[in-house]
C-alpha positions in Angstrom: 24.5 -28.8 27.5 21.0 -28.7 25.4 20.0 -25.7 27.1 23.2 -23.9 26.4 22.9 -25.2 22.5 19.3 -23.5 22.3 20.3 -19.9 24.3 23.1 -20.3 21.1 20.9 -20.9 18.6 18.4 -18.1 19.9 21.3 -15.7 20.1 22.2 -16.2 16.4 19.1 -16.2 15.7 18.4 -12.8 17.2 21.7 -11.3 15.9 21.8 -12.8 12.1 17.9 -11.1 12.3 19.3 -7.4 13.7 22.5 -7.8 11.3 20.0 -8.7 8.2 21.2 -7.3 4.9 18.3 -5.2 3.0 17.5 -6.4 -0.7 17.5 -3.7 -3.0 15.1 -4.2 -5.8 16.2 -4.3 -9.2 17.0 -0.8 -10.7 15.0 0.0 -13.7 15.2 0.5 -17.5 13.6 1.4 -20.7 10.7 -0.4 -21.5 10.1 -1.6 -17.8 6.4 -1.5 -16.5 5.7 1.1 -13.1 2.5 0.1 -11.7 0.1 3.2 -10.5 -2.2 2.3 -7.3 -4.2 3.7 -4.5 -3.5 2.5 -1.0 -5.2 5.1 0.3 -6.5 8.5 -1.0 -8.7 8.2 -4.4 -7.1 8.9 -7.6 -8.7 9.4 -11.1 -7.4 8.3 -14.2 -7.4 12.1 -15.5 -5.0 12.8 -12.5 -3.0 10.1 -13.2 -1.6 12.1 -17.0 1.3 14.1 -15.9 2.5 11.0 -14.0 2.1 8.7 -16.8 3.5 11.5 -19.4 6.8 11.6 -17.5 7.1 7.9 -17.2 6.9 7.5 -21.1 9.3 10.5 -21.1 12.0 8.3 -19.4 11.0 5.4 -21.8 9.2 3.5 -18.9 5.8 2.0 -19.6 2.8 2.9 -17.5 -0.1 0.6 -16.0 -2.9 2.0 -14.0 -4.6 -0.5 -11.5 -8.0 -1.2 -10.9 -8.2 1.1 -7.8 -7.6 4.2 -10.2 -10.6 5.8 -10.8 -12.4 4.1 -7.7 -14.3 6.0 -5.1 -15.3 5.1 -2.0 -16.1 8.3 0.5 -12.3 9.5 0.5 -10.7 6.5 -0.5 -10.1 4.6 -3.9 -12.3 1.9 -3.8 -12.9 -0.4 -0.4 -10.2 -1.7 1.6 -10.4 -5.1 0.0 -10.3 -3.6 -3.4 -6.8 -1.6 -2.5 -5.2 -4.9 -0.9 -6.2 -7.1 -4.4 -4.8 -4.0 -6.7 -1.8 -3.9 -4.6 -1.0 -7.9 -4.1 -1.7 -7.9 -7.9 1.1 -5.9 -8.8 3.2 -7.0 -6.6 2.6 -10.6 -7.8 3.0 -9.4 -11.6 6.3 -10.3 -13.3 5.8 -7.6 -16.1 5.3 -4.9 -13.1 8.8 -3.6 -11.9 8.1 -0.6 -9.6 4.8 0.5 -7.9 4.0 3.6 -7.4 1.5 4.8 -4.9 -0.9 7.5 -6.2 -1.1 9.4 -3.6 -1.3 9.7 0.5 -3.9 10.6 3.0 -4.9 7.9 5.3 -6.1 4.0 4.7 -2.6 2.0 4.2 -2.3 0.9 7.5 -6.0 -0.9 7.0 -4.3 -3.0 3.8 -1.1 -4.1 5.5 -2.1 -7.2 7.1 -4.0 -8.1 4.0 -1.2 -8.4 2.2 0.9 -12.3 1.4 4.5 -10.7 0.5 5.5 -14.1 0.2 6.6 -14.1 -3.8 7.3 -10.5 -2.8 10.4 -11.1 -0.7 11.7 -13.6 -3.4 11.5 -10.7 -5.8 11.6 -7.3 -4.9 10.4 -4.5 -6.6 10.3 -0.9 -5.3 7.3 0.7 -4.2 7.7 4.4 -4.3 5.8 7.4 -2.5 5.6 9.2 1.1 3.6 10.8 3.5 1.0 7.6 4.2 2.9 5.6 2.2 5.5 5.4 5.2 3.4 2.2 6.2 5.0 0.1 3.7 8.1 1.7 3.8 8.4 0.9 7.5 7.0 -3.0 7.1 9.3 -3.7 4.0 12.0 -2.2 6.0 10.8 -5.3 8.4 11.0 -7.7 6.1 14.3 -6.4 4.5 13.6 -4.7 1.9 14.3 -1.0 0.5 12.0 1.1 -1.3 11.5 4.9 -2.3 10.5 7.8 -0.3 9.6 10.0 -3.5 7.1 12.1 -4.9 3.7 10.1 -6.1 1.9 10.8 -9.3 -0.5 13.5 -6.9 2.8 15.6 -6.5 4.0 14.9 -10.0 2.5 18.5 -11.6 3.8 20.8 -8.7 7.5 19.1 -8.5 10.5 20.9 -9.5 12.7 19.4 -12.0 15.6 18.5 -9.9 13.4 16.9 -7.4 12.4 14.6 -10.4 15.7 13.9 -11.8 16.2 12.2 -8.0 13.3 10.0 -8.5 15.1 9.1 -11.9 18.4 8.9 -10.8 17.3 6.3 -7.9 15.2 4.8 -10.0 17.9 3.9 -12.9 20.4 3.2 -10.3 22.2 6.2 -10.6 24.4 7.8 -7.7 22.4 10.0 -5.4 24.1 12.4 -3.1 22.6 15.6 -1.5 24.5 19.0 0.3 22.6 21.9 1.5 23.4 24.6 3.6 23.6 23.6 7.9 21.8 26.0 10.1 23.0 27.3 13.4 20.4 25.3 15.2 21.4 22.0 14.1 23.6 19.7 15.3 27.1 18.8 14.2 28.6 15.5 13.8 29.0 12.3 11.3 27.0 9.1 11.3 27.1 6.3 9.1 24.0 3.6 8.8 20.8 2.8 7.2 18.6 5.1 6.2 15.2 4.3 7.9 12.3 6.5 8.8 9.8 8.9 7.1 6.1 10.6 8.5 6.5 11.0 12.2 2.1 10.2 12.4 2.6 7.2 10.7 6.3 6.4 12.6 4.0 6.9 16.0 1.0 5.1 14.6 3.3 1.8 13.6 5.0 1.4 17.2 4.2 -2.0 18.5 3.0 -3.5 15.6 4.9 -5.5 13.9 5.2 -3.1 11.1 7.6 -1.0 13.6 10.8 -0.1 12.5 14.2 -0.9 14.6 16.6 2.5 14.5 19.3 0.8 16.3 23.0 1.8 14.7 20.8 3.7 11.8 20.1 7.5 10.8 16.4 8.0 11.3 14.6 10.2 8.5 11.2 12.0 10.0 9.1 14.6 8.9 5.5 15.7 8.7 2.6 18.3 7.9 -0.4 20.1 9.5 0.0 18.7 12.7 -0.6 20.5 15.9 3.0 21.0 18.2 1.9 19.5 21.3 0.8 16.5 18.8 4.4 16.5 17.7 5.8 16.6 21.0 3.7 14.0 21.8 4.8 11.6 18.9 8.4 12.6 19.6 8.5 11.3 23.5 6.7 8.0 22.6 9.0 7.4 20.1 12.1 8.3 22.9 9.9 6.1 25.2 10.7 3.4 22.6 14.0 3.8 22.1 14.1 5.6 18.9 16.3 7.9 19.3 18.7 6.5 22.2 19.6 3.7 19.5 19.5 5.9 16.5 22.9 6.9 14.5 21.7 9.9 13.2 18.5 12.2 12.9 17.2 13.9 9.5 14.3 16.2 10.1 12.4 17.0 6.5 9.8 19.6 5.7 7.7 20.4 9.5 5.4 22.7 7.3 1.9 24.2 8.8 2.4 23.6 12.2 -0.8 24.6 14.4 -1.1 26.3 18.0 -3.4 26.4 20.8 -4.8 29.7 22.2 -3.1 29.5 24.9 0.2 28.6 23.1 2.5 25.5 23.5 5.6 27.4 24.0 7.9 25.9 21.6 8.5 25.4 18.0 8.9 22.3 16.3 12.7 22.8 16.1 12.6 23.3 19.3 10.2 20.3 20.3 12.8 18.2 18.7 15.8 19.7 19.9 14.9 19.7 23.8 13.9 15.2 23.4 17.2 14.5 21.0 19.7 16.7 21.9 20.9 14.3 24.7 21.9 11.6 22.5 24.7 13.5 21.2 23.6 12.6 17.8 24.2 14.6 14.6 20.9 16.0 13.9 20.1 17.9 10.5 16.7 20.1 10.3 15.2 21.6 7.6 16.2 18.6 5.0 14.9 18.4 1.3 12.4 16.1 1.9 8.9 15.6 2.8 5.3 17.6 2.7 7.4 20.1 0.5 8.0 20.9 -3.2 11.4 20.6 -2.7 10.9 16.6 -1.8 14.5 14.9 -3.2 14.2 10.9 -3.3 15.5 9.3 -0.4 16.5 5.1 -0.8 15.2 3.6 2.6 17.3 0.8 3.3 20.3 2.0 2.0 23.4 2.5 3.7 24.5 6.1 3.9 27.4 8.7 5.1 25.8 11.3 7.5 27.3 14.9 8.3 26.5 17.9 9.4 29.4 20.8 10.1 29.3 24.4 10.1 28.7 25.0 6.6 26.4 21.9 4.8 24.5 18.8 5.8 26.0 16.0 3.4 24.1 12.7 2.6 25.4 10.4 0.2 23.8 6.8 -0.7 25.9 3.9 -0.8 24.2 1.5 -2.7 
């Protein structure tokens, strides 16, 4: 009778932790406080101006951390400096939303630095892509949504509708985006949670505990410069891990400056994807606004979401 009573309680357990409902920071408003950090990449304070002009623009208040400005080789200041800048404004009651600088490489040696203790209490959203998919993927761990948007590197070379999606999600306003289907993808609806974001960092996260669970959600991936046998790769260790067989949905972004061989791989990236996913039976949408592109719309990770794609437009409409 015990041992029945504890198989119970582990299967509760187990399924309350699989069913968890994601926090979604509070939204902003005027006169709120956006943090700007490195976690990776440096970042001077010079760089930081068209960031910081369109935050005062939307009658947001701007506060640079201490890793702005820093330089150590290709990152902003050492690994123990970026963790400190980061727990401090995720610790700081005046700071509502940080936003990471910019990309590269060097999250992934912060993560396990980090105490999100207070952090899970009170969530804020933290905001960028590319390398910033680290956090995105461990706060999607711990239960919590946050921004796959532009960063204050990609501020000057962003369109203006791509930044009135950072706004709208920002302020809480209703996102929804419809572009035109291609012949090549695949039709179908999903409903879910949006999870995902760079397929290199994806692939770099799985068995940590950092790694995402795509089960019953639509899974977001993209990327940039990478080689295709790279991405084919990445995209059979993620099958091998069940990505994709437990997966709602697929949304492939921006696969910009793909590299060959000499002696060439055979395939494209389209292809690459198409000949690992297509068994699922999955609606699967390429070419999406979203990524290494300039055309990068803001995407709410964590949020629930209505999935199609038909013969004329891929629809994607938030929730919450």
């Amino acid at each position: 009778m015990k041992f029945n009573y504890i198989v119970l309680l582990i299967f509760v357990s187990l399924y309350s932790h699989s069913q968890q409902k994601m926090k979604m920071p509070s939204y902003l408003k005027k006169g709120d406080t956006v943090a700007i950090i490195c976690t990776a990449r440096k970042f001077m304070p010079e760089e930081a101006k068209p960031a910081i002009e369109l935050l005062e623009s939307w009658g947001l208040k701007t506060k640079l951390g201490r890793t702005i400005g820093l330089d150590s080789c290709q990152l902003g200041g050492t690994d123990a400096e970026r963790a400190a800048d980061l727990q401090e404004m995720m610790d700081d009651n005046d700071v509502k939303a940080i936003w990471c600088a910019r990309g590269g490489y060097g999250t992934v040696r912060i993560i396990d630095l980090l105490d999100f203790t207070k952090f899970k209490t009170n969530p804020k959203w933290i905001m960028g892509f590319s390398d910033v998919t680290v956090l995105h993927s461990h706060l999607n761990t711990l239960g919590i949504a946050s921004l796959h948007s532009i960063m204050p590197f990609t501020v000057p070379r962003a369109p203006e509708k791509v930044k009135e999606t950072f706004k709208n999600a920002l302020f809480g306003k209703k996102l929804e985006y419809s572009i035109p289907s291609k012949s090549y993808d695949f039709k179908g609806k999903a409903k879910g949670e949006l999870v995902g974001g760079n397929i290199s960092i994806l692939y770099s996260l799985l068995g940590s505990k950092s790694s995402i669970n795509t089960k019953g959600k639509i899974l977001f991936i993209e990327d940039l410069d990478e080689y295709l046998y790279h991405i084919d790769r990445m995209m059979y260790n993620l099958k091998r891990n069940g990505y994709f067989e437990n997966a709602a949905g697929i949304i492939v972004g921006s696969m910009h400056d793909m590299h060959d061989n000499e002696i060439p791989f055979g395939q494209n990236e389209v292809q690459i994807i198409t000949a690992i996913a297509k068994e699922y039976k999955i609606p699967i949408a390429f070419e999406f606004c979203a990524g290494h592109q300039k055309d990068n719309r803001t995407l709410i990770l964590g949020s629930q979401v209505e999935f199609e794609v038909n013969d004329k437009e891929i629809t994607l409409v938030f929730k919450n």
